[in-house]
Structures are given as structure tokens and as C-alpha cells.
N, C-alpha and C positions, 0 to 999 in steps of 0.2 A: 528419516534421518534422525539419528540422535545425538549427542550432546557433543562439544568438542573432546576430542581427546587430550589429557595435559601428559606430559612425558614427565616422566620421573628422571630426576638427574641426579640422585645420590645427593647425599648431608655434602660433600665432597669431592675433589676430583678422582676418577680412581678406583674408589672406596667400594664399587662390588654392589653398590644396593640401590643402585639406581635401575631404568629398565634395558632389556638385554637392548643390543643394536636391532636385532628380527621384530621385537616388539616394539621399540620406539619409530621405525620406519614403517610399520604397519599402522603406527596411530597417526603418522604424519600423510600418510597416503589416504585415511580415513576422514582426517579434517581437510585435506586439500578439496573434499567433494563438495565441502560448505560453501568454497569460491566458483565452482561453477554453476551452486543454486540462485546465487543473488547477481543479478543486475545492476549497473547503476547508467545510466545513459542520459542525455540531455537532448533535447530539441526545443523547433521553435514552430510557430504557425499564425497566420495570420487567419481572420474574420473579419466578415462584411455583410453588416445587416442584423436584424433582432430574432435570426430562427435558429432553432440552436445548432449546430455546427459539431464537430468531432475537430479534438484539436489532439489528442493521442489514443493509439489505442493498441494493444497487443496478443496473441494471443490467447484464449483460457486455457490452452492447453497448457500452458509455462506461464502462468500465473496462480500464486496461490495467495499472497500478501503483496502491498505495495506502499509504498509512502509517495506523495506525489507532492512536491513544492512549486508554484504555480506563480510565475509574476505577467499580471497581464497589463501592459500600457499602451495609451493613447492620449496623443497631445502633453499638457503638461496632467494628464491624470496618469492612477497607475494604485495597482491592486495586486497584496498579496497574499496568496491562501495557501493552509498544507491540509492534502486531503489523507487521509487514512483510509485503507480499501482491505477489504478480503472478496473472496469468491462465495458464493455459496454452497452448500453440499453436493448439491445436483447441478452446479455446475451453468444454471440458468440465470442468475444474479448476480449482483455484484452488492455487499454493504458497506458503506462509507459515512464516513465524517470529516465535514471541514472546520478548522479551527485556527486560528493564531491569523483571520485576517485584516490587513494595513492595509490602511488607502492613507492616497496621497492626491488634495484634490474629492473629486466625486467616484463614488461608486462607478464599474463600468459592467461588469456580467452578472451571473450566476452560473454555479457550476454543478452539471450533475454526473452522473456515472450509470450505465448501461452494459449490458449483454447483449449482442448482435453479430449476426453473421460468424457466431464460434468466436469474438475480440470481444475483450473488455476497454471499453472505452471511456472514455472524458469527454464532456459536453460542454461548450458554453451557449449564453444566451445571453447576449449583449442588451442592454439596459435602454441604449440609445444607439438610434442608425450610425455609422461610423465604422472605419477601421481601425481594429484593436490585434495589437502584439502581443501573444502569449510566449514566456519560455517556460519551459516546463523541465524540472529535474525529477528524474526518476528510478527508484530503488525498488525492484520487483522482484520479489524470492518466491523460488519454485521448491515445493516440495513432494512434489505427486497428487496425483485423485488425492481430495481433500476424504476424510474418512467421518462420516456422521457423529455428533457427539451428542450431547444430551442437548433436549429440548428445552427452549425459553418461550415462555409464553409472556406477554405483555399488555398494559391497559388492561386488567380486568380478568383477564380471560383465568380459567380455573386452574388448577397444577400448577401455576409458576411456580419459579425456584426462583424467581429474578423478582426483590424487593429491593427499598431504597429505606436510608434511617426513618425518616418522616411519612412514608407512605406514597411519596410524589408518583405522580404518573410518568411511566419512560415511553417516550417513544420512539421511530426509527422512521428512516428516510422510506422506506419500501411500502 
């Protein structure tokens, strides 16, 4: 999929130099395919006990990106995380990063992200025996078979393209 299309509307009303009716209804029918790539849906799920659990999960085949806002609570505690997800090339992974999380209270899980059964999923793994509330919002866009892109290598390994100002070591959840 590529870029939105923006419609030309003339300096004016009228005026002739904007785009024809044929081609501005073809670029509206072009961007309307952006609205049936992205999802947004919410749910909720409970856990019980400290093994990690699947609290959402969808597809790989209609996932390609996802933004995942996570608020998990129990008692007066309560935990909130946004994860960021892709797919991998092949289709067999998932990479993620969590960031921006609150608590309120104690810590109550961790969270990780899986490929199983053709779903990409979300895991947690509760901290302490107890049942814990998760609701989950979720924005997942589809773009087709993810298409391979150049290589990054990391920690060391030789060819990187992937440095940082200082030299730091990056690492990755996988």
C-alpha cells in the first residue's frame, strides 16, 4: 500500500485546476483501503497464577504492525505498559518493545510477545499468585507478506549497518 492520496481542489471554487471528479474519486476509493488495513479493538482478560497465560492474540496472517496499550490491575495495585510489535520476515516472530510503563502500588506481571499456532500473541507472567485484570487496546495494521529488507546485525557481529553515537551495545528482546 502506498502513501494517502491528497485531492487537489483548485486555488478556488470552480477554477478548472483542481483534480477532475474521475480522478479525485479514484484517489478517494485508494485511501479508503487504509481504513480496512488498520484495526483498533479493545478487550479484556483475566489470570490466575505465575505461568504465563495469553491474554490477546490475532492472527499473523492480518498482522503486520501493532501498538498495544495494556492496563493490568489487582487490588489497589495496577500497571501500565504500551508495547510496540512487528512481525518478522518469515513470518515466525514477533519484535516488540515495551515503554511508558506506570504502576500504581507494586509491580504485578511481565509481558512478552510470541508466534504460535499461525497467532501472534501477548503473554503475561504475574509477579505474585493472584488474580490480575488486564484491558488491552489495540491498533493492528495489515499490510500484506511483510517483504525482506536489509539486514541488521547487532552486539558485535560483523556488516552491521546498525551503530549508535557512543558505540553502546543494542540489544533486542529475541
Amino acid at each position: 500500500m502506498s502513501a494517502i492520496e491528497i485531492i487537489d481542489i483548485g486555488a478556488v471554487a470552480n477554477d478548472g485546476t483542481g483534480d477532475p471528479l474521475r480522478t479525485a474519486f479514484d484517489k478517494i476509493n485508494h485511501n479508503f483501503g487504509f481504513l480496512g488495513a488498520t484495526s483498533f479493538t479493545t478487550s479484556t482478560a483475566y489470570t490466575v497464577g505465575t505461568t504465563p497465560q495469553v491474554i490477546y492474540q490475532t492472527p499473523v496472517a492480518t498482522f503486520t504492525q501493532g501498538i498495544f496499550q495494556i492496563r493490568s490491575s489487582s487490588g489497589s495495585s495496577s500497571q501500565d505498559i504500551i508495547l510496540n510489535a512487528q512481525i518478522t520476515n518469515d513470518l515466525a516472530n514477533v519484535s516488540f518493545v515495551g515503554y511508558g510503563t506506570t504502576f500504581v502500588g507494586t509491580a504485578l506481571t511481565n509481558y512478552s510477545m510470541d508466534v504460535s499456532g499461525s497467532n501472534m500473541r501477548i503473554l503475561t507472567t504475574a509477579l505474585a499468585d493472584g488474580v490480575i485484570f488486564h484491558f488491552i487496546s489495540a491498533q493492528v495494521t495489515f499490510e500484506g507478506t511483510p517483504t525482506p529488507g536489509i539486514s541488521i546485525a547487532l552486539d558485535g557481529y560483523t556488516d552491521s549497518v546498525l551503530t549508535t553515537e557512543n558505540g553502546l551495545i543494542i540489544t533486542t528482546e529475541l
